[in-house]
Each structure stands twice: as structure tokens, then as C-alpha cells.
N, CA, C and O of each residue as an XYZ file, in Angstrom:
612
protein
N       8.631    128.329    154.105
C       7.910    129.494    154.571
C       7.803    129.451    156.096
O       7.661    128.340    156.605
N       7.860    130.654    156.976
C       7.567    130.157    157.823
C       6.558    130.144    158.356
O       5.590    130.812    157.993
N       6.584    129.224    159.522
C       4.940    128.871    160.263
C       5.064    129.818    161.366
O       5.991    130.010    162.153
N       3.206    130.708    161.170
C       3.034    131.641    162.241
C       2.262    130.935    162.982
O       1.329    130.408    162.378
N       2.369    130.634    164.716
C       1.603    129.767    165.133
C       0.905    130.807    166.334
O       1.144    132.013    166.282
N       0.025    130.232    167.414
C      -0.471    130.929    168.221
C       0.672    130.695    169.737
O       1.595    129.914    169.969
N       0.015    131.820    170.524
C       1.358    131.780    171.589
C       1.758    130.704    172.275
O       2.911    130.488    172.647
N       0.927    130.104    172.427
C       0.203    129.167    173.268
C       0.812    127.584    172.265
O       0.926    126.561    172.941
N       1.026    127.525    171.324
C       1.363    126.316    170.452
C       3.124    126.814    170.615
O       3.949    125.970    170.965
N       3.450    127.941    170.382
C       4.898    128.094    170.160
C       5.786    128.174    171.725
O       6.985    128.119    172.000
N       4.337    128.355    172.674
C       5.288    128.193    174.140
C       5.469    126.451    174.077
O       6.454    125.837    174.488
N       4.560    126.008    173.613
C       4.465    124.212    173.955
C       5.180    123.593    172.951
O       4.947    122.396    172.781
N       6.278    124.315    172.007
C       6.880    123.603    171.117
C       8.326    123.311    171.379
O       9.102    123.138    170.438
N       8.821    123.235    172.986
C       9.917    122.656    172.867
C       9.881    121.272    172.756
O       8.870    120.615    173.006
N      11.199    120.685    172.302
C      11.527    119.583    171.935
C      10.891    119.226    170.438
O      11.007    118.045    170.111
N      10.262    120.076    169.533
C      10.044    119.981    168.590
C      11.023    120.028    167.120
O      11.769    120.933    166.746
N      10.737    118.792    166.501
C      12.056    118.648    165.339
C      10.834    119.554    164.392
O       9.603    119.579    164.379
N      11.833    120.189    163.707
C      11.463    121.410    162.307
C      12.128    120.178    161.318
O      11.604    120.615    160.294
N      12.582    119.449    161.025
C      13.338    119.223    160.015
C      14.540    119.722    159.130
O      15.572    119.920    159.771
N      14.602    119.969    157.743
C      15.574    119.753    157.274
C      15.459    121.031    155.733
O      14.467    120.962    155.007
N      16.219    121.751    155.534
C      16.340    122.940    154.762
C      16.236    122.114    153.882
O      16.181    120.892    154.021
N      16.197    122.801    152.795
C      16.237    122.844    151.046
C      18.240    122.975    151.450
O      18.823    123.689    152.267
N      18.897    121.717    150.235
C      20.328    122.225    150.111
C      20.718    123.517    149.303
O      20.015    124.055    148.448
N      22.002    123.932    149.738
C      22.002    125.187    148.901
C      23.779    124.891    148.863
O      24.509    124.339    149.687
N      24.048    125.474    147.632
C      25.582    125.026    147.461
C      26.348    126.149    148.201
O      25.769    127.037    148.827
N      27.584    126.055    148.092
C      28.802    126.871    148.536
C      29.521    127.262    147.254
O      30.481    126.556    146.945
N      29.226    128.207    146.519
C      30.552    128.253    145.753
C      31.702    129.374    145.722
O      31.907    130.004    146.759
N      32.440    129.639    144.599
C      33.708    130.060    145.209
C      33.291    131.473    144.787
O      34.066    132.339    145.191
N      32.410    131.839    144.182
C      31.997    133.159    144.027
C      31.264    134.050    145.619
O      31.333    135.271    145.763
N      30.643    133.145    146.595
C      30.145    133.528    147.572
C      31.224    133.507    148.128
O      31.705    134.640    148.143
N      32.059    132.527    148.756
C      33.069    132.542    149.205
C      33.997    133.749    149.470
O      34.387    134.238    150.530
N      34.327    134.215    147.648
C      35.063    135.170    147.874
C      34.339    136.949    148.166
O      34.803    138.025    148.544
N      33.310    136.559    147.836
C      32.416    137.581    148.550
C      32.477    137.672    150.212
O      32.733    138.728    150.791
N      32.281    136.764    150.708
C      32.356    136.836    151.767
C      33.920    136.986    152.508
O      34.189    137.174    153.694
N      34.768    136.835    151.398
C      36.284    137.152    151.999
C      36.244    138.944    151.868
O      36.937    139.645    152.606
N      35.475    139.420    150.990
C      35.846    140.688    150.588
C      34.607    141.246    151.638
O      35.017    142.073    152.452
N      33.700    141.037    151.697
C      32.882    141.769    153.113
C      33.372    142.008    154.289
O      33.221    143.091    154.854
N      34.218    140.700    154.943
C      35.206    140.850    156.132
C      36.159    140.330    155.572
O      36.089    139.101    155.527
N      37.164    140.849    155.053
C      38.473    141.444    154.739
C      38.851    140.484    155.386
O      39.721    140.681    156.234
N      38.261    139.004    155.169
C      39.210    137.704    155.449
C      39.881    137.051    154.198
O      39.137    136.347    153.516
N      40.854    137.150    153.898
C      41.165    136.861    152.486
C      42.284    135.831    152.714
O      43.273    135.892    151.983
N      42.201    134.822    153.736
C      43.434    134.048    153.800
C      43.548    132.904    152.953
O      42.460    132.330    152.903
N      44.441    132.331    152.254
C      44.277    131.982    151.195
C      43.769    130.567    151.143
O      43.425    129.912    150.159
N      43.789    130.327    152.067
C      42.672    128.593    152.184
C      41.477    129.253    151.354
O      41.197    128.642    150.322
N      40.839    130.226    151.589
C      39.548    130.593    150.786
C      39.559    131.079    149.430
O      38.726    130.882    148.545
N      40.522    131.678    149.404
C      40.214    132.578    148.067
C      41.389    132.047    146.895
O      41.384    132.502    145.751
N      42.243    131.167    147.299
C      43.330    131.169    146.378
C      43.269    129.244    146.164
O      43.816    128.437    146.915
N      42.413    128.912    144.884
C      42.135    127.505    144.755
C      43.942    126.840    144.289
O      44.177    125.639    144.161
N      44.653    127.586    144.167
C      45.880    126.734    143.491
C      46.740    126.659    145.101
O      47.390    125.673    145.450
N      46.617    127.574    145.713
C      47.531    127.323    147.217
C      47.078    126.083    148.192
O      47.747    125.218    148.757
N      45.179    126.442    148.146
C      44.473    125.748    148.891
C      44.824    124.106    148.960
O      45.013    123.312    149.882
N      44.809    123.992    147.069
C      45.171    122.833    146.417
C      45.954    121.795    147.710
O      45.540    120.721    148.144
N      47.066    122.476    148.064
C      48.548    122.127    148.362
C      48.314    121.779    149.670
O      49.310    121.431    150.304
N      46.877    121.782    150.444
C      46.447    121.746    151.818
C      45.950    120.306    152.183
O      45.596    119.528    151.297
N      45.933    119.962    153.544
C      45.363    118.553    153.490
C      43.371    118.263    153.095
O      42.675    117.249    153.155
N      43.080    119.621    152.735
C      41.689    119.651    152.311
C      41.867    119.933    151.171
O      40.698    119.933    150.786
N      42.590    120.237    150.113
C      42.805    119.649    148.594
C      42.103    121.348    148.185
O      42.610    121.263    147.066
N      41.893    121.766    148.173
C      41.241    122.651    147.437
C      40.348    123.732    148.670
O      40.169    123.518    149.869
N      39.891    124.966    147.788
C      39.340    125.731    148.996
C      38.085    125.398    149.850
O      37.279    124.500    149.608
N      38.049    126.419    151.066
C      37.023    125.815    151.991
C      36.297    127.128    152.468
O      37.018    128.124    152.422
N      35.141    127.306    152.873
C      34.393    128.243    153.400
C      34.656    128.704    154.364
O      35.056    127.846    155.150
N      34.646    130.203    154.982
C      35.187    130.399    156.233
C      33.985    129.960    156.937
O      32.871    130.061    156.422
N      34.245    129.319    158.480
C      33.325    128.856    159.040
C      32.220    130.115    159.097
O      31.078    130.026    158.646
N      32.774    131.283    159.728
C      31.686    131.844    159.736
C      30.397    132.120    158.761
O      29.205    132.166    159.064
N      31.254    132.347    157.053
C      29.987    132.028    155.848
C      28.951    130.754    156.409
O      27.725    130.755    156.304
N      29.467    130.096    156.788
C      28.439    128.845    156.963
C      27.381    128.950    158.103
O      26.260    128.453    158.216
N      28.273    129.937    159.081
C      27.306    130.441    160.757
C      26.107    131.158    159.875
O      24.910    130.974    160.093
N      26.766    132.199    158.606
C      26.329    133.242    158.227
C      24.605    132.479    157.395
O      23.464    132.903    157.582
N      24.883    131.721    156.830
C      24.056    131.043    156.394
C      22.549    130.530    156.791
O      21.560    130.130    156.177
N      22.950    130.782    158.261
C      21.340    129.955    158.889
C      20.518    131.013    158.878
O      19.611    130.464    158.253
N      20.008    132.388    159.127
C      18.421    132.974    158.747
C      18.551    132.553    157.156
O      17.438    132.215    156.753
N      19.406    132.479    156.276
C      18.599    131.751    154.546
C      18.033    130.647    155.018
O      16.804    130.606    155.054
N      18.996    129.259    155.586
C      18.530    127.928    155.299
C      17.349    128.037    156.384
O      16.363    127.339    156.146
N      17.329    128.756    157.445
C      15.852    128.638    158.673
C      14.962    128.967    158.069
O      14.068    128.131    158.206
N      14.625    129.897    157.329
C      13.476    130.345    156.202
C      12.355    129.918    156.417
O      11.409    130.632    156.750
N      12.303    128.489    156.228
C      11.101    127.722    155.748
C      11.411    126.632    156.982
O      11.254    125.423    156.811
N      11.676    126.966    157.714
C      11.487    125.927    159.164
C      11.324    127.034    160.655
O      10.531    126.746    161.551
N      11.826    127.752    160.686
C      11.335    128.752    161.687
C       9.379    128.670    162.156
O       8.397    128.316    161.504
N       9.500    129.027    163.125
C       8.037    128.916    163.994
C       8.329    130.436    164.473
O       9.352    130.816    165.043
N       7.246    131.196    164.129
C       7.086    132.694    164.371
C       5.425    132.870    165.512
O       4.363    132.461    165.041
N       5.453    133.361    166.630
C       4.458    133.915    167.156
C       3.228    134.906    165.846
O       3.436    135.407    164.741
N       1.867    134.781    166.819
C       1.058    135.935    165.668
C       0.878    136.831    166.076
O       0.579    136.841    167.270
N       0.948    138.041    165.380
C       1.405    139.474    165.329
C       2.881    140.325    165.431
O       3.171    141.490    165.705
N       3.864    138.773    164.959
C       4.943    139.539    165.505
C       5.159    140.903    164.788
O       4.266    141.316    164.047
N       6.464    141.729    164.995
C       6.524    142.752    165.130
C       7.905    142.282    164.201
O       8.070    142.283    162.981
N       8.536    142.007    164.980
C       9.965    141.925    164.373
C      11.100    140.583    165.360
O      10.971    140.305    166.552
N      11.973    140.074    164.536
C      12.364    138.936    165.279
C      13.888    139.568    164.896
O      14.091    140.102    163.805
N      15.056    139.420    166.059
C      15.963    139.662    166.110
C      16.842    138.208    166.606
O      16.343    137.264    167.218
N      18.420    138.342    166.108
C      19.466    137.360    166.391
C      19.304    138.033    167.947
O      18.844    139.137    168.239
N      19.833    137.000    168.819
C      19.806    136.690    170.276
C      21.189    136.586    170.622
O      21.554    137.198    171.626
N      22.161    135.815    169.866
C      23.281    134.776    170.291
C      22.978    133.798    170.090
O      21.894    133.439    169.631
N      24.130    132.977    170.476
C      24.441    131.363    170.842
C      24.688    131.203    172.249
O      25.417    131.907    172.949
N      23.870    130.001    172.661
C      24.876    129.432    173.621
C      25.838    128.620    173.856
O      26.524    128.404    174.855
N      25.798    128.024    172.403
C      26.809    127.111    171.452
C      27.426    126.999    170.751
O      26.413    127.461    170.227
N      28.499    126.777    169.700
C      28.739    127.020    168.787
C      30.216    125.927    168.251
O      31.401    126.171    168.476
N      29.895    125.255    167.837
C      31.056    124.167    167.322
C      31.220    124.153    165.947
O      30.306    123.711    165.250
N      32.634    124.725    165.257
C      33.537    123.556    163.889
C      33.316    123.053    163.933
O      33.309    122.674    165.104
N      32.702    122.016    162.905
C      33.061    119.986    163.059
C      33.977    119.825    161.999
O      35.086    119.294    162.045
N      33.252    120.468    160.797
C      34.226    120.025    159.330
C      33.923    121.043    158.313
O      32.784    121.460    158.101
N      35.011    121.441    157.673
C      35.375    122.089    156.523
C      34.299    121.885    155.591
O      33.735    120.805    155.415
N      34.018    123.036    154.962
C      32.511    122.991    153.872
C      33.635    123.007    152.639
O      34.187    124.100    152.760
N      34.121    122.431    151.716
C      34.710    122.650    150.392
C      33.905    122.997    149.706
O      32.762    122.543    149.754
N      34.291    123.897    148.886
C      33.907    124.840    147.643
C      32.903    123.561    147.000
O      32.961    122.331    147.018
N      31.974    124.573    146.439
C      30.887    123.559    145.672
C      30.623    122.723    146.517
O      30.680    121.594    146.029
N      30.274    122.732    147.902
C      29.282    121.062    148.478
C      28.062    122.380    149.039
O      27.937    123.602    149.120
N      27.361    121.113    149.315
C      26.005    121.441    149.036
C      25.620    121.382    151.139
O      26.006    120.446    151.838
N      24.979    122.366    151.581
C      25.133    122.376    152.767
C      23.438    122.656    153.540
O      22.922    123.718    153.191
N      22.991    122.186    154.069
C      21.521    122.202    154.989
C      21.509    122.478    156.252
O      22.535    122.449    156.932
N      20.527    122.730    156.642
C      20.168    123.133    158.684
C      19.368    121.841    158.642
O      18.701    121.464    157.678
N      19.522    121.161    159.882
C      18.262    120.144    160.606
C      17.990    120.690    161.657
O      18.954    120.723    162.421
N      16.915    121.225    162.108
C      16.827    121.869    163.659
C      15.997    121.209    164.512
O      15.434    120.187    164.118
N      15.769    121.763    165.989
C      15.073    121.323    166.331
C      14.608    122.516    167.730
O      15.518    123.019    168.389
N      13.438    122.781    167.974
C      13.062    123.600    168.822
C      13.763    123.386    170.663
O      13.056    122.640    171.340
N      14.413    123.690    171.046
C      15.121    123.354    172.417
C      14.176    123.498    173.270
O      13.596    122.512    173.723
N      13.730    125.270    173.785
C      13.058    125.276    174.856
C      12.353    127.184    174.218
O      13.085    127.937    173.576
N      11.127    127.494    174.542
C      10.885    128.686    174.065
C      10.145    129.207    175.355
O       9.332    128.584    176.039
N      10.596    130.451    175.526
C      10.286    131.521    177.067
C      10.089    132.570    176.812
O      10.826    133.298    176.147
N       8.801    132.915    177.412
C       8.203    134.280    177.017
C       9.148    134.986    178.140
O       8.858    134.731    179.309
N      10.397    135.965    177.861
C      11.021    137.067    178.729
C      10.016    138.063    179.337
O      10.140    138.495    180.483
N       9.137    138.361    178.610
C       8.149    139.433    179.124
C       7.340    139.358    177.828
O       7.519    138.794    176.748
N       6.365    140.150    178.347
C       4.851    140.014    177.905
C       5.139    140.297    176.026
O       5.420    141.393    175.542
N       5.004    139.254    175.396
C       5.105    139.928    173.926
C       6.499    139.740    173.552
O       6.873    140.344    172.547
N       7.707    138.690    174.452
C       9.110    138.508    173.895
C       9.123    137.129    174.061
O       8.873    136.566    175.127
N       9.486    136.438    172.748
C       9.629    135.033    173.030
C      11.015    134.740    172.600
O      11.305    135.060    171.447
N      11.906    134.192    173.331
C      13.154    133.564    173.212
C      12.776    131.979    172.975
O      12.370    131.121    173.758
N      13.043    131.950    171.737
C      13.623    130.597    171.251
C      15.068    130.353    171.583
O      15.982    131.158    171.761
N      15.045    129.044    171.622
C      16.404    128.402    171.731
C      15.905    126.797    170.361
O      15.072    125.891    170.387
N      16.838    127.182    169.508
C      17.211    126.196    168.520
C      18.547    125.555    168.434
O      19.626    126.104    168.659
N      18.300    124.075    168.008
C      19.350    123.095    168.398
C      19.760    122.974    166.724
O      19.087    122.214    166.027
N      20.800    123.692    166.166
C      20.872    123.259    164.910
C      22.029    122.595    164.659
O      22.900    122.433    165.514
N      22.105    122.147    163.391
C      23.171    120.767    162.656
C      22.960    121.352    161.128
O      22.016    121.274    160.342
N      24.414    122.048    161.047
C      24.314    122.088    159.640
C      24.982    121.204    158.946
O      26.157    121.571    158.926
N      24.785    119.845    158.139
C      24.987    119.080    157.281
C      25.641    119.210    155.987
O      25.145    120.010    155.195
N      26.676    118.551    155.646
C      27.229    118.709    153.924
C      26.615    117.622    153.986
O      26.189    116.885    154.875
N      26.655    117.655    152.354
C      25.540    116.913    151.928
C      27.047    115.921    151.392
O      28.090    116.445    151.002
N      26.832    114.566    151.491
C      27.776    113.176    151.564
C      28.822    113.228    152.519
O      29.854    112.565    152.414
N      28.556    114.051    153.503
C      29.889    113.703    154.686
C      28.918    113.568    155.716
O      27.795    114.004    155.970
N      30.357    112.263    156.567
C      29.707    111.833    157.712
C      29.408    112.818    159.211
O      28.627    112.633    160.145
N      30.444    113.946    158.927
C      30.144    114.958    159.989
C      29.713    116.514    159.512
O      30.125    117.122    158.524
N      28.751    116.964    160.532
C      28.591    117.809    160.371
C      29.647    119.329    159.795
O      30.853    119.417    160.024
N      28.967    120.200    159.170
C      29.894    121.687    159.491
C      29.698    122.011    160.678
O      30.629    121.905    161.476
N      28.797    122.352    160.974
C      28.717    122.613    162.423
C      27.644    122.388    163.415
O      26.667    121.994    162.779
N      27.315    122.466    164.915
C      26.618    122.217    165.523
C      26.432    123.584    166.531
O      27.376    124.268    166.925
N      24.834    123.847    166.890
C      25.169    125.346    167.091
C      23.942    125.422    168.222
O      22.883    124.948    167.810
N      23.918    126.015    169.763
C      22.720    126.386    169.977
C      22.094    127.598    169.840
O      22.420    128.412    170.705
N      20.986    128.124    168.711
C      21.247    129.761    168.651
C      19.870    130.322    169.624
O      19.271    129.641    170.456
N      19.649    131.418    169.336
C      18.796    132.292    170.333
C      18.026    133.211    168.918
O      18.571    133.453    167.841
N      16.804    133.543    169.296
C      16.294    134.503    168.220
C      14.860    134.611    169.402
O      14.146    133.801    169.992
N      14.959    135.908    169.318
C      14.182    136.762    170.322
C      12.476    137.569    169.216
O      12.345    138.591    168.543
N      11.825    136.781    169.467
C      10.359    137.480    168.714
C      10.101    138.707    169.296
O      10.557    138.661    170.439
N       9.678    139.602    169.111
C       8.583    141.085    169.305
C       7.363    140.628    168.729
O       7.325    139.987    167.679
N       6.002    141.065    169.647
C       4.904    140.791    168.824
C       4.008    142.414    169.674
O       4.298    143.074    170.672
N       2.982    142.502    168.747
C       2.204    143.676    168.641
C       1.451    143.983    170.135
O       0.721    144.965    170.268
């Protein structure tokens, strides 16, 4: 869930670790959903007998499903100002591949609060340091710095 804090706690929360999502799997039904939303249908994703024949054995998530993924897995680790209004995507100032998500693995956010700046009276720019994790590999999917801009009343 997330935590609504006061302005004053969420300006003083950089360098703050949020921890670690609930896992949530990848499977080949989202996958190919997400090939058919953006008309990415190359067959590393959607075609498990071609994929097979690849040095990743079987299919893999397009990275972006996995970018696509973080407002689900932030959910319940996000830090929200009180009274917001509405919180919008910002950008990245980061954004790294590390490793292929294969079909069926199980994938998490670890974050951590970077630096948070009120732009003007009632706009808070977060900057979050995230690591999204498969769950039994030694490297990440990806490593990301994102931006999410609060409105409050």
C-alpha cells in the first residue's frame, strides 16, 4: 500500500531504502499480450519453439514489459505526499538491460528513494533508484533511475 507521509518527512527521505515488492511471475500469456499491444511480435517472444533454438533456450520478455511493470510492483513501496492530487511518470534518467526475464520467472523492484525536490509549491519530484530482480539469478533485469512528479491540493 502506499505510504502517505507529510511534506516535510518525504522532502527528508532521500537516501531512503523502500525495500522489496511482492514477486510476480512473467508468463507467456502477458507476454504475448504485450506483443499484441505494441505490435512487437518478434519471435524471441511469442514463438516458444523458435525461441527454443536461441542461446536463452526458450522465450523472453520484451524488456520494455518488464520497464512496463514498475507502477504494479511500486504499489506497496511508493511514498506519496498528503493531499496529493495526482502523481504522474516523469522519465528516467537511467535506464539499463542487464538480463533476459524468461517466460515463467518470477520478477521484483528493490528501490530506494535517491533525492526528492519540491519544483514548485505543491510538485514533488522524486527520483527512485530501482533494481528489478529475477528471482534465482545473479543479475538483475534491469537497473533504472525513474522520476514520478506528485501534484498535491
Amino acid at each position: 500500500m502506499v505510504k502517505i507521509v507529510s511534506k516535510e518527512e518525504l522532502l527528508a527521505s532521500g537516501g531512503k531504502d523502500l525495500g522489496h515488492s511482492d514477486w510476480f511471475e512473467i508468463d507467456q500469456e502477458r507476454i504475448n499480450a504485450f506483443a499484441d499491444a505494441t505490435l512487437d511480435h518478434q519471435f524471441i517472444h511469442v514463438d516458444p519453439e523458435a525461441a527454443a533454438k536461441t542461446p536463452f533456450g526458450g522465450t523472453i520478455a520484451h524488456g520494455f514489459l518488464t520497464l512496463s511493470m514498475l507502477p504494479y510492483l511500486m504499489k506497496d513501496l511508493t511514498m506519496i505526499p498528503e493531499n496529493v492530487m495526482m502523481g504522474v511518470n516523469y522519465g528516467f534518467n537511467s535506464l539499463r538491460f542487464i538480463n533476459p526475464v524468461a517466460v515463467n520467472s518470477k520478477i521484483r523492484a528493490a528501490a530506494t528513494i535517491k533525492e526528492v525536490i519540491e519544483k514548485k509549491p505543491g510538485q514533488f519530484l522524486v527520483t527512485y533508484s530501482i533494481t528489478i530482480e529475477i528471482e534465482g539469478a545473479d543479475k538483475p533485469a534491469l537497473v533504472a533511475e525513474w522520476l514520478a512528479m506528485s501534484f498535491t491540493a
